[in-house]
N, C-alpha and C positions, 0 to 999 in steps of 0.2 A: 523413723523421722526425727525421734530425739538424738539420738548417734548424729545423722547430719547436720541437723543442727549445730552438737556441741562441735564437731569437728570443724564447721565455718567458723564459728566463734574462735576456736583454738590458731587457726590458718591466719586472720584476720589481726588477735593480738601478736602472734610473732611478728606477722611483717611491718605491725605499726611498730615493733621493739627494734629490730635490724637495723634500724635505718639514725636511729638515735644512739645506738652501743657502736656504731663506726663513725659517729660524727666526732671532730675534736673541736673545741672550742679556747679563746683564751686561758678559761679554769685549767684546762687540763694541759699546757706549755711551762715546759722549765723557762722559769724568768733569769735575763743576766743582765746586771745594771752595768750600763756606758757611759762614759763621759769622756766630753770633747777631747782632754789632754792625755785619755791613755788610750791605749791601740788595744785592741782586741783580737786574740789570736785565737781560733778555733782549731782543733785538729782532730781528723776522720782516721782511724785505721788502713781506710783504701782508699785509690783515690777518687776526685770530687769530681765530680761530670759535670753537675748543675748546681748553682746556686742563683737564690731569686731574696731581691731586700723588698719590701713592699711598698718602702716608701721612697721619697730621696730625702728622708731626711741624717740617713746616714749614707756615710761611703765605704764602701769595700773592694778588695781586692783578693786575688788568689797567689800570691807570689811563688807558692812551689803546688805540684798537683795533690797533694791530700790536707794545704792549708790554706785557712780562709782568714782574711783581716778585714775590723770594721773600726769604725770610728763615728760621732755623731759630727756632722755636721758645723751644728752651729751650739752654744752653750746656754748659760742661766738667762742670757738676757734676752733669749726666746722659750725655751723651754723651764719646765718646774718640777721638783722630786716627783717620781711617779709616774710621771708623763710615755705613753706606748710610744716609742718612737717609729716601729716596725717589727716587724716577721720576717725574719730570716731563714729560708727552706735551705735545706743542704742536702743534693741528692749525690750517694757515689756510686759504686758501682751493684751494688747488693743491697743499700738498704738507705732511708731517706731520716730526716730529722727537722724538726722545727723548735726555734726559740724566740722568745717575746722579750723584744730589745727596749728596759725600760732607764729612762734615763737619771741617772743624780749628779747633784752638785760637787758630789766631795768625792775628790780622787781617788781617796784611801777604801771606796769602796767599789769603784769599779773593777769589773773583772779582767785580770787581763790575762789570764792562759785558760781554757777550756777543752777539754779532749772530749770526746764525746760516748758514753758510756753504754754498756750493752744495755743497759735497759731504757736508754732513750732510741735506740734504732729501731725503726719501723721497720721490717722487710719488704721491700721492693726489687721486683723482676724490672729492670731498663732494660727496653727494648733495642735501645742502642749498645749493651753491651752482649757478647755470645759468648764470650770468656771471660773471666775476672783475672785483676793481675795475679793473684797469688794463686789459681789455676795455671796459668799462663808461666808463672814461674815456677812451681813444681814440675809442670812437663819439662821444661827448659833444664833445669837442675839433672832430671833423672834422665835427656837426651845426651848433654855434658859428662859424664860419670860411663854411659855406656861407649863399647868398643866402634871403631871407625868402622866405617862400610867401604869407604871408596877410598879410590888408591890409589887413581890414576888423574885427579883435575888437581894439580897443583901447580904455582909459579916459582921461579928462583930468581931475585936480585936480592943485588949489596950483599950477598952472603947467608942471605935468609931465605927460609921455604913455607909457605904458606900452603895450608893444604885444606881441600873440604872434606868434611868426615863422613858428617849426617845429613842427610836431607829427611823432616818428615812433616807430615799431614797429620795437622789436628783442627776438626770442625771448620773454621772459615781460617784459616793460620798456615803458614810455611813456615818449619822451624829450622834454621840453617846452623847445623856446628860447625865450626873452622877451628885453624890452628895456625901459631907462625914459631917457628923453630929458627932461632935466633943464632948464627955461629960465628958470632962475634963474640969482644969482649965488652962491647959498648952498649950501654943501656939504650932501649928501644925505649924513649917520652912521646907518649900518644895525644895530637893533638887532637885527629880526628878520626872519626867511622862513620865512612861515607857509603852507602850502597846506592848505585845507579843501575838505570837500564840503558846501554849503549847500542849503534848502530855496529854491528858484525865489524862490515867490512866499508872503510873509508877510500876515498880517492881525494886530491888536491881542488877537481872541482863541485866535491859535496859536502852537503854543510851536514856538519857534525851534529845529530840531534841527541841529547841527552839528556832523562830524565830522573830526578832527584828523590828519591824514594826512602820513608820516612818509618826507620821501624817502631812495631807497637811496644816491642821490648829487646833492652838489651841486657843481658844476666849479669855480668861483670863487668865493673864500674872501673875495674884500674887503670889506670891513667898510665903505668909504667912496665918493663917487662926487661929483662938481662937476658936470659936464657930461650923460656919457653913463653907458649902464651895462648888460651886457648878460651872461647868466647860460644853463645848461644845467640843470634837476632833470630826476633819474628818479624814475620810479614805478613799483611791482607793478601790472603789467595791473587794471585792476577792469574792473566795468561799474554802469552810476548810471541809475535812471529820470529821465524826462523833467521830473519837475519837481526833481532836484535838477542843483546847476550847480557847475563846481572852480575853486574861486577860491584865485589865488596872491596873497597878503596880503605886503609892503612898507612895516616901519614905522622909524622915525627913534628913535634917542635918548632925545633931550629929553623933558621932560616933556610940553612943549607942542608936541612934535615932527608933523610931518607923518606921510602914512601912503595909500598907492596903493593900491591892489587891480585885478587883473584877475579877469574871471569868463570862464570857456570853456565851451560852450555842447556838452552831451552828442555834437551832431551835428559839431563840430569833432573831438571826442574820434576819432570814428567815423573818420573820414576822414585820422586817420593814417597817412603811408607806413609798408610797409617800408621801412628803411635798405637799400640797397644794400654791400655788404660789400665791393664792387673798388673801391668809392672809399677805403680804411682803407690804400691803399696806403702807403707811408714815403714823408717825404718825401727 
């Protein structure tokens, strides 16, 4: 009877403890002083999904995806040193952070760069995300680096060959390697990387449907190419009938710029690997 007892009692103080060692409150928030005339820059490691200000009495924005910019509002002649302006939550892909935006008067102490530090990250599962970019980018890197598979879906204009290499499956992703083999002497300037899903086969009396499809990543970023050229997209899984086809579009600059396309044929799509995950070893 005494055992049961002490055991209730014991049951009883943890759970009345749990619930207060996960609470956070003002106390426990990194404070960053704002003021009207300087900008505040936050920056995350990865990038930022969600951000929430609590009030309006600042504004913010996101102008690239892993930075956040705030600014208060309005100045001294509504607001006074000390004053909580808001709470700013910053959720990215792996992990969440909050700071208590308090305001002063004098410039020279606002903050104006903050990067956000391992030991302010909370770890958060988003359920909106099922890969992170730097998952997403080491698959990509070590699908890039390995030998082509295919060897038969490529295009030839202007002197160039654009070819598909890799097709693979990871989790909810299609990861597409291509390549453009350039034999010319002229520098290939990339305006754009375009991948759509077209209609197979056109006639004069059917309207052209074409859908603009937006990858979640593109591994390299260069803009230019002389010789060779050779790139990783991902995709959200889809699936496409047999008469539409995903063409990855390749266009130049100039006005009178050149411009490749490859087209990948539903039943390549199909025959995607899984990526193996003991290859991601370090090198």
């Amino acid at each position: 009877m005494k055992l049961s007892k002490m055991f209730g009692t014991a049951v009883f103080t943890l759970l009345s403890v749990v619930p207060t060692m996960a609470q956070t409150t003002m106390d426990d928030m990194l404070y960053l002083t704002v003021n009207e005339n300087v900008t505040t820059v936050i920056t995350a490691s990865e990038p930022v999904r969600f951000v929430d200000i609590s009030t309006d009495k600042v504004a913010g924005d996101q102008p690239i995806n892993n930075t956040v910019r705030l600014k208060p509002k309005e100045g001294m002649d509504v607001h006074h040193d000390g004053d909580v302006l808001a709470v700013v939550t910053i959720v990215t892909e792996r992990y969440r952070t909050q700071y208590a935006l308090i305001y002063t008067s004098h410039m020279d102490e606002a903050v104006t760069e903050k990067t956000i530090s391992l030991d302010e990250r909370v770890p958060y599962n988003n359920p909106a995300v099922s890969m992170s970019t730097e998952d997403m980018t080491r698959y990509a890197r070590q699908i890039w680096a390995s030998p082509a598979r295919f060897r038969n879906v490529s295009t030839k204009m202007h002197r160039m060959i654009m070819r598909l290499n890799n097709i693979y499956s990871v989790g909810e992703y299609f990861f597409i390697d291509f390549s453009v083999e350039n034999r010319t002497n002229i520098r290939f300037d990339i305006d754009q990387l375009r991948v759509k899903l077209n209609d197979k086969k056109t006639s004069k009396a059917t309207t052209v449907q074409t859908i603009e499809l937006n990858p979640e990543l593109v591994l390299d970023p260069t803009q230019s190419f002389r010789y060779g050229y050779r790139n990783v997209i991902v995709l959200k899984k889809m699936t496409f009938p047999n008469d539409k086809i995903l063409t990855i579009e390749l266009s130049e600059k100039q006005i009178s710029g050149r411009a490749i396309n490859l087209s990948i044929e539903y039943e390549d799509v199909l025959s995607a690997d899984s990526f193996n995950r003991a290859i991601l070893m370090e090198e």
